[in-house]
Kinemage of the C-alpha trace (Angstrom):
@kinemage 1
@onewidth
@group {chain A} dominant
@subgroup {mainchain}
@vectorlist {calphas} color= white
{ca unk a 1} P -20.723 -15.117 27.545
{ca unk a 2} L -18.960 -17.932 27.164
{ca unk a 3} L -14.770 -18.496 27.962
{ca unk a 4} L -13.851 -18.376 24.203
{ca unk a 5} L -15.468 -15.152 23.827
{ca unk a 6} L -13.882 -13.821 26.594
{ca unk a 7} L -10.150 -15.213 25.041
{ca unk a 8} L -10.394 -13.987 21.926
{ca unk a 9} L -11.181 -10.141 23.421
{ca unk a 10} L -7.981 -10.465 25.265
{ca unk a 11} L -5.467 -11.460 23.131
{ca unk a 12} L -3.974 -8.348 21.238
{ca unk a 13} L -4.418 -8.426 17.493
{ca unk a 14} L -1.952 -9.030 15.130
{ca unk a 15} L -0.553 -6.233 12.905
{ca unk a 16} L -0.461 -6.749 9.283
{ca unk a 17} L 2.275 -6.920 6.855
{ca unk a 18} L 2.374 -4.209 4.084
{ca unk a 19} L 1.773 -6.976 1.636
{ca unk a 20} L -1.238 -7.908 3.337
{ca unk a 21} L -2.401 -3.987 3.531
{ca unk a 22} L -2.168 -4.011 -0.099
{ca unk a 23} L -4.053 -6.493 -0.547
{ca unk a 24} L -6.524 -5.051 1.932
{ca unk a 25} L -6.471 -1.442 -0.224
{ca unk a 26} L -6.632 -3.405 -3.364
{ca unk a 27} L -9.862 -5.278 -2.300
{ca unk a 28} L -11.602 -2.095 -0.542
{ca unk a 29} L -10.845 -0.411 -4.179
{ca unk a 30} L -13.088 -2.634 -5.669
{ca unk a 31} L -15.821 -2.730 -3.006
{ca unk a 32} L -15.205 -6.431 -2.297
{ca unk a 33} L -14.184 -7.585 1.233
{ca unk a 34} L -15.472 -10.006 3.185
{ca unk a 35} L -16.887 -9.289 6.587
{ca unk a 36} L -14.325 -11.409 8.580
{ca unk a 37} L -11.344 -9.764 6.500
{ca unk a 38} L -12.700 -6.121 7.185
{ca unk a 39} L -13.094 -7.414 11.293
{ca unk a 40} L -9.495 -8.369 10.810
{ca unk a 41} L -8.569 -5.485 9.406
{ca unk a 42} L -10.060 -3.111 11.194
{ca unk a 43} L -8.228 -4.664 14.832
{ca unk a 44} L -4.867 -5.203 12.321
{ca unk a 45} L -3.863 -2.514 10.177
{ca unk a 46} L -1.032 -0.196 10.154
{ca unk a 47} L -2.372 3.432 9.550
{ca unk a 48} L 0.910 4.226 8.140
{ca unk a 49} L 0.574 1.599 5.568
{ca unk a 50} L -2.614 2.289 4.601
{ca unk a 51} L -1.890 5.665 3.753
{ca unk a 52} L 0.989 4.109 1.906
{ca unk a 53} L -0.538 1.394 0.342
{ca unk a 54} L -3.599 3.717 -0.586
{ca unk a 55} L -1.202 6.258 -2.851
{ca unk a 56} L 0.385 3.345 -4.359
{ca unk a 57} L -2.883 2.673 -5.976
{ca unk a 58} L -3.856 5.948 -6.692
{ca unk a 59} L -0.739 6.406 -8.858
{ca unk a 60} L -1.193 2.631 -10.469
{ca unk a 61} L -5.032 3.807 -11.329
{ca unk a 62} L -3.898 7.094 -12.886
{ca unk a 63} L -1.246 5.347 -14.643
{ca unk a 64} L -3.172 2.546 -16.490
{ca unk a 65} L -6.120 5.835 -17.334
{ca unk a 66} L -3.178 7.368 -18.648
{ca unk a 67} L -2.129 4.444 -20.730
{ca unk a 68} L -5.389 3.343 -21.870
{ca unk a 69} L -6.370 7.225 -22.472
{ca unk a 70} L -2.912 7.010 -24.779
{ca unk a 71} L -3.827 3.691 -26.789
{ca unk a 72} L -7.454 5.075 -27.669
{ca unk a 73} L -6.104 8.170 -29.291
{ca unk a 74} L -3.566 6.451 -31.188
């Protein structure tokens, strides 16, 4: 193992913003992530914004079914 290795273990990871755990929800809504961003996030995320973050786009998803439900029965 080399002394990088060992460094980057130690240091404590760095939480994420909510902003940034939107975008983290937004991206794991639409399956695309990529494998050093889901590392990150896994070591970085807030649960409490997740669950946040995760409701906010539940209701934006309903809403724009709603709407587009709305405009193709008009």
């Amino acid at each position: 193992m080399s002394g990088n290795d060992e460094q980057s273990k130690e240091t404590p990871a760095q939480k994420l913003s909510f902003f940034e755990t939107l975008g983290a929800v937004f991206w794991s809504f639409i399956g695309l992530r990529r494998r050093s961003d889901y590392e990150r996030d896994v070591t970085g995320l807030n649960p409490v914004y997740v669950i946040i973050a995760g409701l906010v786009g539940v209701a934006l998803f309903i809403g724009l079914l709603l709407l587009a439900v709305s405009f193709a029965l008009k």
